[in-house]
C-alpha positions in Angstrom: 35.1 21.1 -9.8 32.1 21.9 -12.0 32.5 18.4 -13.7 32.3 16.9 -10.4 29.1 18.1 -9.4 27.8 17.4 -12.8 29.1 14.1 -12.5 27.8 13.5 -9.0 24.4 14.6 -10.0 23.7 12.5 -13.1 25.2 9.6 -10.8 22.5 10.2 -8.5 19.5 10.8 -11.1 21.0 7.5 -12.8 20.5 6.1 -9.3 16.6 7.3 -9.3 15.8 6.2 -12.8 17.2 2.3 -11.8 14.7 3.1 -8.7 11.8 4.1 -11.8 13.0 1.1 -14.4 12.5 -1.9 -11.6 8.5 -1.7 -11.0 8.6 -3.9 -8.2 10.1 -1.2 -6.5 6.8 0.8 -7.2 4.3 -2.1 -6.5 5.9 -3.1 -3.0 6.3 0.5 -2.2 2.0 1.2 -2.6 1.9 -2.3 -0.6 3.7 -1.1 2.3 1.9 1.9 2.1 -1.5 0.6 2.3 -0.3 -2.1 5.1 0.9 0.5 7.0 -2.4 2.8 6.7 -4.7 0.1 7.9 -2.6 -0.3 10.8 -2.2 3.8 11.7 -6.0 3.4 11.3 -6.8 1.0 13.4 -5.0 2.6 15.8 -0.8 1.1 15.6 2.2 3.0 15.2 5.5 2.6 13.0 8.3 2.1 14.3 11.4 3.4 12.1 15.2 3.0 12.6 18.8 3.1 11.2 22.5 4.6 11.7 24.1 7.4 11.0 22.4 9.0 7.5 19.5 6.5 7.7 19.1 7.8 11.3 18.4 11.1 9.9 16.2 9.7 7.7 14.2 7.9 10.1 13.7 10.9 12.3 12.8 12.8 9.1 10.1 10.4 8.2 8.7 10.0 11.2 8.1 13.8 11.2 6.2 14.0 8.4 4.0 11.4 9.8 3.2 12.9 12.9 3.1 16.5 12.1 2.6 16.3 7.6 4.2 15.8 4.4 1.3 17.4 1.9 -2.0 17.8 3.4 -3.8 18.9 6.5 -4.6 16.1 8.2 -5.1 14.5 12.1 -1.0 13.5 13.2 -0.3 9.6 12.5 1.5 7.6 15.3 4.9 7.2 14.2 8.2 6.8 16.5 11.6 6.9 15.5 13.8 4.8 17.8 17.3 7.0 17.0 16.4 10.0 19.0 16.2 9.1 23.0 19.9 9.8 24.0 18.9 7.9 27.4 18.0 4.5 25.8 20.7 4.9 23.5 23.4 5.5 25.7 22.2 2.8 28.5 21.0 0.1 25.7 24.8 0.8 24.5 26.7 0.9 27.9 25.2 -2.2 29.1 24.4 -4.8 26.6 26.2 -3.4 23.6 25.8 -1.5 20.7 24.6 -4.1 18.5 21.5 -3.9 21.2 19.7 -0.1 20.8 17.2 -0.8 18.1 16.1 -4.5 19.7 15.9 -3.8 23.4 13.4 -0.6 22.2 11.4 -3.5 19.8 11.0 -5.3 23.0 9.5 -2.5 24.9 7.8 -0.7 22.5 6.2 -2.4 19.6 2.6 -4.2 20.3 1.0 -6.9 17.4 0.0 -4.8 15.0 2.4 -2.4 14.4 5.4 -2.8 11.7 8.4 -2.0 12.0 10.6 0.0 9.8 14.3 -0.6 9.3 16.8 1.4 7.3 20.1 -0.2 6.1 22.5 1.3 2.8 24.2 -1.9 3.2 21.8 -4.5 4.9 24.2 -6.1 7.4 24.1 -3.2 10.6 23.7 -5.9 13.6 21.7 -3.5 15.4 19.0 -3.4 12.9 19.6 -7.1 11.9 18.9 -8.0 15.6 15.4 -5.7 15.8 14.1 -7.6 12.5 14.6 -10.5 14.4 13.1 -9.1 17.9 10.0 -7.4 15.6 9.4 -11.1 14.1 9.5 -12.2 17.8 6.8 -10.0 18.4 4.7 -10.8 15.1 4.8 -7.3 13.4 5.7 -7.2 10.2 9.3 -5.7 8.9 10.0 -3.3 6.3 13.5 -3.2 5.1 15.1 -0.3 3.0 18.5 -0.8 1.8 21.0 -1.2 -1.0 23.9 -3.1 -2.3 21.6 -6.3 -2.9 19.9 -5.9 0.5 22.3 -7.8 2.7 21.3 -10.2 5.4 18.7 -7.8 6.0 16.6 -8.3 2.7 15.6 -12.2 3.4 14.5 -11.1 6.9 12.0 -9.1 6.1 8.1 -9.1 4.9 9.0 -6.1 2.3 12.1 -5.4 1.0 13.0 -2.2 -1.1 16.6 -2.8 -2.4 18.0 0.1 -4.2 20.0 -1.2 -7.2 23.8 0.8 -6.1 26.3 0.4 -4.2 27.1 3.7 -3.3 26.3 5.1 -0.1 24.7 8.4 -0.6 23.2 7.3 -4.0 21.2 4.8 -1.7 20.5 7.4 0.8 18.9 9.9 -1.8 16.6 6.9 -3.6 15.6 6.0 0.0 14.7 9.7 1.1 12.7 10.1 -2.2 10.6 7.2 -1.7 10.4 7.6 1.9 8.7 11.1 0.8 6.1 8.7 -1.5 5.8 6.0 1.1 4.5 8.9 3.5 2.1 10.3 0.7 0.7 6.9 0.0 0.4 6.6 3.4 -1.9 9.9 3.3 -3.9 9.1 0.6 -4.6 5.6 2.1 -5.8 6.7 5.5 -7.7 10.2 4.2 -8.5 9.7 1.0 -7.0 10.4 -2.5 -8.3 13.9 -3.2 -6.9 15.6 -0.4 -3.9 17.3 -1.9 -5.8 18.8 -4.4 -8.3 20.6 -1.3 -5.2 21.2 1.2 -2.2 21.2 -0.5 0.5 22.8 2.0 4.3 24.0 1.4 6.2 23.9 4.4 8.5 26.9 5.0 
């Protein structure tokens, strides 16, 4: 069992340093970052979604942009559209499951927000049909994912395609640079010297 974890973990760092070797990965994640700071700025939110893990993960992002990731700083307007049990539920009871994340595109997102989707494999119809209702709309889309980014990558304004095809190795990469994308996001909108005035730990 010990060899296991071992061998779990250095699959996993493996994973990260792909993430660290491909420095488009890098330069598209700063772009996204600054994109979405001017737009938190100017007063639009982010809109975040996914299934299952990359549910979790877009609930955990969007708390650390509302509440903080490592500084002190006035809550950013961030919504994750995995958490209202209502829309869910109705959204999936009367048009279809393939219909939650598009039908809360339609009623939510305004020009000038973007919106963030989440996908290890790139082909989830629910999150394929909300890029397409978020380019309806005019607001750019942001696409995490993996496995060569599906049908999902050529959809969207920014693509971040980690280089695996195993599930929770994508998840991880995309937690780690969801972390980053939020600190960007920080430094953009309040300035680049903050961490080293307000530095936090969260319990």
């Amino acid at each position: 069992m010990k060899q296991l974890v071992q061998k779990q973990l250095a699959q996993s760092i493996a994973t990260l340093q792909a993430v660290l070797a491909e420095e488009n990965i890098s330069d598209t994640l700063v772009s996204i970052a600054k994109l979405t700071a001017e737009a938190m700025q100017s007063g639009h939110k982010l809109l975040v979604a996914g299934n299952g893990g990359s549910a979790a993960d877009a609930q955990h992002l969007v708390a650390e942009f509302v509440v903080r990731l490592t500084v002190n700083r006035p809550a950013l307007r961030a919504i994750a559209l995995t958490t209202d049990t209502s829309i869910l539920t109705a959204a999936g009871n009367d048009y279809g499951f393939d219909h939650l994340f598009s039908r809360q595109i339609e009623a939510l997102a305004q020009p000038g927000d973007i919106f963030l989707a989440i996908s290890t494999s790139g082909n989830s119809k629910n999150i394929l049909r909300a890029i397409t209702q978020a380019k309806l709309i005019g607001i750019p889309a942001i696409g995490f994912t993996g496995a060569g980014g599906g049908k999902m990558s050529p959809l969207c304004d920014y693509s971040i395609v980690i280089p695996s095809n195993v599930t929770q190795n994508i998840q991880e990469a995309h937690l780690a640079l969801e972390h980053i994308f939020c600190m960007l996001v920080e430094r953009f909108a309040f300035g680049h010297d903050l961490d080293h005035k307000h530095q936090i730990l969260s319990e």
